[in-house]
C-alpha positions as CSV (number, residue, x, y, z in Angstrom):
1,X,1.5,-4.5,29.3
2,X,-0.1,-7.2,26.7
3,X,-0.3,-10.5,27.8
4,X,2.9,-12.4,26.9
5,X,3.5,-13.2,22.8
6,X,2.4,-17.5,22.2
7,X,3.3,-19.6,19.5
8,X,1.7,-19.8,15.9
9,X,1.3,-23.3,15.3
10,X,2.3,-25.0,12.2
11,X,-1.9,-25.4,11.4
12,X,-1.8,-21.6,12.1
13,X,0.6,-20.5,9.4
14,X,-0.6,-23.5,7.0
15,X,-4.3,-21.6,7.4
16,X,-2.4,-18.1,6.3
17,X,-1.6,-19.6,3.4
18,X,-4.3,-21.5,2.2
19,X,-7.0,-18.9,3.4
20,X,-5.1,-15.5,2.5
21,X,-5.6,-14.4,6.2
22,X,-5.2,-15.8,10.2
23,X,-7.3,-14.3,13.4
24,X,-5.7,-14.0,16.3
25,X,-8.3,-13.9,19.1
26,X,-7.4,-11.7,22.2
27,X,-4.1,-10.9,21.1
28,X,-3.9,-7.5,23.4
29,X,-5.5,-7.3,26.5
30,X,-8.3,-4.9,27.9
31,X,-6.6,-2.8,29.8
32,X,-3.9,-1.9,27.0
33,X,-7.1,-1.9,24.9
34,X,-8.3,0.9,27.1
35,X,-5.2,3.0,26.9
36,X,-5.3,2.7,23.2
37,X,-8.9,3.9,22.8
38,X,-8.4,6.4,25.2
39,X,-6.0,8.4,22.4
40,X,-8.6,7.8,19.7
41,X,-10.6,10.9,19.9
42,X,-7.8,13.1,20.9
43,X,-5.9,12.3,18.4
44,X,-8.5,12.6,15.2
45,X,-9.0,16.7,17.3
46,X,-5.8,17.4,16.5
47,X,-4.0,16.4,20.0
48,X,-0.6,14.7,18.8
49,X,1.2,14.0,21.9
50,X,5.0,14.1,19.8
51,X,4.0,17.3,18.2
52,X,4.3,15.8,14.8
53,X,1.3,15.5,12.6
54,X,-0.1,12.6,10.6
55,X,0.8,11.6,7.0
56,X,-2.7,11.5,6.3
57,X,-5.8,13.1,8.5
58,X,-9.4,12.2,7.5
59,X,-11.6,13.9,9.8
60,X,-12.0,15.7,12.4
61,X,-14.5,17.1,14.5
62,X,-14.8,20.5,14.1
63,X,-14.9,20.6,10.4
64,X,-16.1,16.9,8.7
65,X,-19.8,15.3,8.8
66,X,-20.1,13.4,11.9
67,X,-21.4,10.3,10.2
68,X,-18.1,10.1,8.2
69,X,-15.3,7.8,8.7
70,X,-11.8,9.1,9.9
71,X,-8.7,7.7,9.0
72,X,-5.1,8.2,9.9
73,X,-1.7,7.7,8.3
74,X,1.6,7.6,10.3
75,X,0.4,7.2,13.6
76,X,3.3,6.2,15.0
77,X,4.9,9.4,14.7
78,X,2.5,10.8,16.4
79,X,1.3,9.3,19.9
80,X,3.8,7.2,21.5
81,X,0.6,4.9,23.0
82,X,-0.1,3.7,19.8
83,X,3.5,3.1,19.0
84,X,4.2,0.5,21.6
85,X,1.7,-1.6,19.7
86,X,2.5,-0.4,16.5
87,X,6.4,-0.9,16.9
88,X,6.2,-3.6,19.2
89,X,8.2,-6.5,18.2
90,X,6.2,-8.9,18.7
91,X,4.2,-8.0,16.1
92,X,7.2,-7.8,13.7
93,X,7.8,-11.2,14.9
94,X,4.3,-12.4,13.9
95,X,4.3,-10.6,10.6
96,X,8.0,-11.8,9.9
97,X,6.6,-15.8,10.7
98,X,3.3,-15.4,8.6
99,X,5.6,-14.0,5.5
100,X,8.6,-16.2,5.9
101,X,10.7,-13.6,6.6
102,X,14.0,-13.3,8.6
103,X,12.8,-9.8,9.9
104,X,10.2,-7.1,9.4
105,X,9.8,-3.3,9.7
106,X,7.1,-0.9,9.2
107,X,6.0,0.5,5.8
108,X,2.8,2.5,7.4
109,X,-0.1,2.4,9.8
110,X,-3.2,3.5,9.7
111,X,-6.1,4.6,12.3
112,X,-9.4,4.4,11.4
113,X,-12.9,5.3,13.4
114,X,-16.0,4.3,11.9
115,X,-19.1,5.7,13.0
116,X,-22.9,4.9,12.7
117,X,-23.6,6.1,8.9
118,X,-20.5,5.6,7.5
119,X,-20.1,4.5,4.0
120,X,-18.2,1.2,2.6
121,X,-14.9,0.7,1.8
122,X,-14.4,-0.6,-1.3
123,X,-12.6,-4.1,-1.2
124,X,-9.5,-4.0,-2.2
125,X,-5.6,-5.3,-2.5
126,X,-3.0,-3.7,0.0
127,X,-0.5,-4.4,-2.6
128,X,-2.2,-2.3,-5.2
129,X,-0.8,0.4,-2.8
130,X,2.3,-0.3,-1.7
131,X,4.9,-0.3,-5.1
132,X,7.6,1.3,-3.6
133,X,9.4,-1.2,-1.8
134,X,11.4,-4.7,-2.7
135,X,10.7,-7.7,-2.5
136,X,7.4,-6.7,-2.6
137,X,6.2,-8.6,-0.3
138,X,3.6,-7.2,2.4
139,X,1.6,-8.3,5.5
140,X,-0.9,-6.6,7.6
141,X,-2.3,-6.2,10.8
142,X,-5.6,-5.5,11.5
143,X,-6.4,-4.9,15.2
144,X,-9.9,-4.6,17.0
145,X,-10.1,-1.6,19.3
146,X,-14.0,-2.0,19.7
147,X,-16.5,-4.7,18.7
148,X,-16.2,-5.3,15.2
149,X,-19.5,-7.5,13.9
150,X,-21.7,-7.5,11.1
151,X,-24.1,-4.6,10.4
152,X,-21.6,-2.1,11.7
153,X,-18.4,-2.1,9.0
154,X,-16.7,-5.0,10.3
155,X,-13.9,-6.0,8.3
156,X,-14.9,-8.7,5.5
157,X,-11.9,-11.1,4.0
158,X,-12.2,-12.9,0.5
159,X,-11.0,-16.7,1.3
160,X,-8.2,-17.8,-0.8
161,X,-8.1,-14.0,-3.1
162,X,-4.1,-13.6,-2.2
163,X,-3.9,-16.4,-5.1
164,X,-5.5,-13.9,-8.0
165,X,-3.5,-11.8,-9.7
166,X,-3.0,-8.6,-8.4
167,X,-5.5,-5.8,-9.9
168,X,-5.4,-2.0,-10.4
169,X,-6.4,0.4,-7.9
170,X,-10.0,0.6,-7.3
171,X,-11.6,3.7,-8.4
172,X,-13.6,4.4,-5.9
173,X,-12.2,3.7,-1.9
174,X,-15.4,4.6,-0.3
175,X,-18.1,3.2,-2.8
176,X,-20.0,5.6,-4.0
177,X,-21.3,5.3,-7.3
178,X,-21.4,1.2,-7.7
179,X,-21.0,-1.7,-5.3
180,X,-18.2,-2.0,-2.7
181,X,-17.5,-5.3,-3.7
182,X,-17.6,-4.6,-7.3
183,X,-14.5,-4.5,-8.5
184,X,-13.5,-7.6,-6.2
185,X,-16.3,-9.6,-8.1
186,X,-14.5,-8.4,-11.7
187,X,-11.5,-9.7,-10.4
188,X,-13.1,-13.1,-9.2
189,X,-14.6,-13.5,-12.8
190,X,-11.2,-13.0,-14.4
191,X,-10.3,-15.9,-12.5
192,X,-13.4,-18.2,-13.4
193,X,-14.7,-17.8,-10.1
194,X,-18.4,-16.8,-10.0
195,X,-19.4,-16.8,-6.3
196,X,-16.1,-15.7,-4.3
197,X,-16.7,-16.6,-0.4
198,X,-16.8,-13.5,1.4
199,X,-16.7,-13.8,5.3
200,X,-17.9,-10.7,7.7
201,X,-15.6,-11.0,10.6
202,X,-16.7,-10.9,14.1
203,X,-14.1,-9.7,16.5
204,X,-13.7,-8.5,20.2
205,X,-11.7,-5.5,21.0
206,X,-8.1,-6.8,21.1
207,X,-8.5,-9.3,18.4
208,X,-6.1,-9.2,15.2
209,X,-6.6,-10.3,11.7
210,X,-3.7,-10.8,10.2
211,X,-3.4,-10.8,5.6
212,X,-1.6,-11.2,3.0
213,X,-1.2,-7.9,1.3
214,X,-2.6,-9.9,-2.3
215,X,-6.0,-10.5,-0.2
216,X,-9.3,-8.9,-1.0
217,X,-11.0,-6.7,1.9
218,X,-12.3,-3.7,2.8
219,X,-16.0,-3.1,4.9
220,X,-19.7,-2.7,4.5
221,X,-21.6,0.2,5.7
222,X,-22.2,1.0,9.3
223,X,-26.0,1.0,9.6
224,X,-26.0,-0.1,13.6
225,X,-27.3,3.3,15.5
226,X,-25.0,4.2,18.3
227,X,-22.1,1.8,17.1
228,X,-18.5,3.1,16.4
229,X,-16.4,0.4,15.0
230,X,-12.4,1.6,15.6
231,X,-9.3,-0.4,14.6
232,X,-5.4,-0.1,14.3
233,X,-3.5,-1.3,11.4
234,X,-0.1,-2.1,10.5
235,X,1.6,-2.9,7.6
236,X,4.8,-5.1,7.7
237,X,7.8,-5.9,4.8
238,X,11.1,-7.6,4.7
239,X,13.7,-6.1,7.3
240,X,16.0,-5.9,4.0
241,X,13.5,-4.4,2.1
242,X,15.0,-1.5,-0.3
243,X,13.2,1.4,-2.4
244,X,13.1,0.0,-6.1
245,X,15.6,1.9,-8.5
246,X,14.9,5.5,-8.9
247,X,13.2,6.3,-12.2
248,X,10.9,3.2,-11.4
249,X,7.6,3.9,-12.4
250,X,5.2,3.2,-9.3
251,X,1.2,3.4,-9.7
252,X,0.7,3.2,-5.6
253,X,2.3,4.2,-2.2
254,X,2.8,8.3,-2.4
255,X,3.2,8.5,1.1
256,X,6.3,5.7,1.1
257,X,8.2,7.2,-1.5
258,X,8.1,10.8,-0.1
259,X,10.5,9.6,2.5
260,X,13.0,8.2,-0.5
261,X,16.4,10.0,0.0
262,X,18.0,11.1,-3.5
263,X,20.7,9.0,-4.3
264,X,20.1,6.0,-2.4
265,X,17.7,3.3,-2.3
266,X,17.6,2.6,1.5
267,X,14.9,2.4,3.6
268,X,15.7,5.2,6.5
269,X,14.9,3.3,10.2
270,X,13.9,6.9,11.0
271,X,10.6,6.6,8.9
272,X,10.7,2.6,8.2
273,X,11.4,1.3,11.8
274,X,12.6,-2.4,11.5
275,X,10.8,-3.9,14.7
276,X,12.5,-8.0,15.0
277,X,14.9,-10.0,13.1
278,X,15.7,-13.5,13.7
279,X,19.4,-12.2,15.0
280,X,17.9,-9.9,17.3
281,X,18.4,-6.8,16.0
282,X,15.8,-4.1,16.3
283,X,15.7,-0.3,15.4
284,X,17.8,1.3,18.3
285,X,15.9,4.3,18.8
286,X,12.9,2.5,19.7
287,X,13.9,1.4,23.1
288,X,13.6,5.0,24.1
289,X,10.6,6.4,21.6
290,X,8.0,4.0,23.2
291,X,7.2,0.9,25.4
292,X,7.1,-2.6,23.2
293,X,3.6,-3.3,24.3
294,X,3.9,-7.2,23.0
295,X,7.2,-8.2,23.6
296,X,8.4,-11.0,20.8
297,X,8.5,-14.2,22.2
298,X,11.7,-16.7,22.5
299,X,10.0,-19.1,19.9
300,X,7.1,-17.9,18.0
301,X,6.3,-21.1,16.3
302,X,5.7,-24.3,17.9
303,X,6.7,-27.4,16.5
304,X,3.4,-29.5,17.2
């Protein structure tokens, strides 16, 4: 098990706001950190412990270049492991907090594994993805399963870019014919901002990022030789959140909106697990489909 959830100071949440993101150092501990990489590699050669298969799968290693990155979609569903972090409701809790919610549930996850030689990530806006849902509101998680520091794709944060507008999609999600930061920099100049403050994150394995789903990220290129850089994230919305009316015409978030039910605008718990409310209610079926690795804490912000 994690260490026990502690409070988010007031100055914590204040920072969130102001900055468009919060770290959280050491937030799960090595040995759950272990069992989580252990399912890593298995996982991206087709070993899904549930039998069910990922929403997305990019990469594997029989087939894909071995300097590429891999990603995953609907991890949950897949490897119970990475569920009792993913679900955990603690996390929820923290998510919830950060977006001044009364509860949250999951909209997706995501694994990714980033190998020596992999190419950028175009910075971007999680919200440019994820039209399905209302409010509209969004917060992610972004946890450290291995060193992530400059030089090999660490995860870079735009300070104070949740306040911009919110921009198309970018063209190109690994950068391949301009720069990575590119279309970030566009967006900055449409704001009168000529030199946005981009910080390269250093992280230990077990650390979290937390942002607000208007925030400009994404990574550079790996170019450190025998360095894999491998993360979990999760993205968090409003317990009450709904689908938006059918007919609604929505530019991001296929893989939400294949799990809309005809007829109705609810949010299945089957697909969108709610994780913590302020009442205490929490998607039943979880308390057999996994552990809560990080357990939500009695009072997750202390009044200092």
């Amino acid at each position: 098990m994690s260490r026990p959830l502690t409070s988010l100071t007031p100055e914590q949440i204040a920072s969130f706001h102001e900055d468009g993101f919060l770290i959280i150092e050491d937030l799960l501990d090595q040995s759950l950190v272990d069992r989580l990489v252990s399912r890593v590699e298995p996982l991206f050669s087709g070993d899904f412990e549930t039998g069910v298969y990922p929403d997305e799968w990019h990469w594997n290693p029989y087939l894909s270049l071995s300097g590429a990155s891999g990603q995953m979609t609907g991890v949950w569903k897949c490897d119970r492991t990475l569920a009792s972090v993913m679900l955990s409701s603690g996390l929820g809790q923290i998510c919830a907090t950060l977006g001044n919610w009364s509860g949250a549930r999951v909209l997706v996850d995501g694994l990714w594994r980033k190998p020596y030689g992999a190419s950028e990530t175009t910075l971007h806006q999680d919200s440019m993805y994820s039209f399905y849902h209302t409010p509209q509101d969004i917060v992610i998680a972004w946890i450290a399963l291995s060193d992530a520091v400059q030089g090999a794709g660490t995860i870079e944060y735009v300070r104070g870019s949740h306040k911009w507008a919110l921009s198309q999609t970018v063209g190109e999600f690994h950068a391949v014919n301009k720069s990575y930061r590119s279309d970030m920099e566009q967006a900055a100049a449409q704001v009168g901002i000529d030199n946005p403050e981009v910080l390269q994150l250093e992280l230990k394995p077990g650390s979290c990022v937390l942002h607000h789903g208007h925030t400009w990220h994404g990574s550079g290129k790996n170019t450190t030789p025998g360095k894999l850089r491998q993360s979990l994230v999760v993205a968090c919305i409003p317990s009450e959140s709904r689908f938006k009316p059918a007919g609604t015409y929505v530019p991001g978030g296929y893989i939400a909106g294949r799990y809309k039910q005809y007829g109705s605008d609810a949010m299945d718990e089957s697909f969108f697990p709610i994780l913590w409310t302020q009442d205490g209610y929490r998607t039943p079926f979880l308390a057999d489909y996994c552990q809560d690795a990080l357990p939500a804490a009695s009072a997750l912000v202390a009044l200092v």
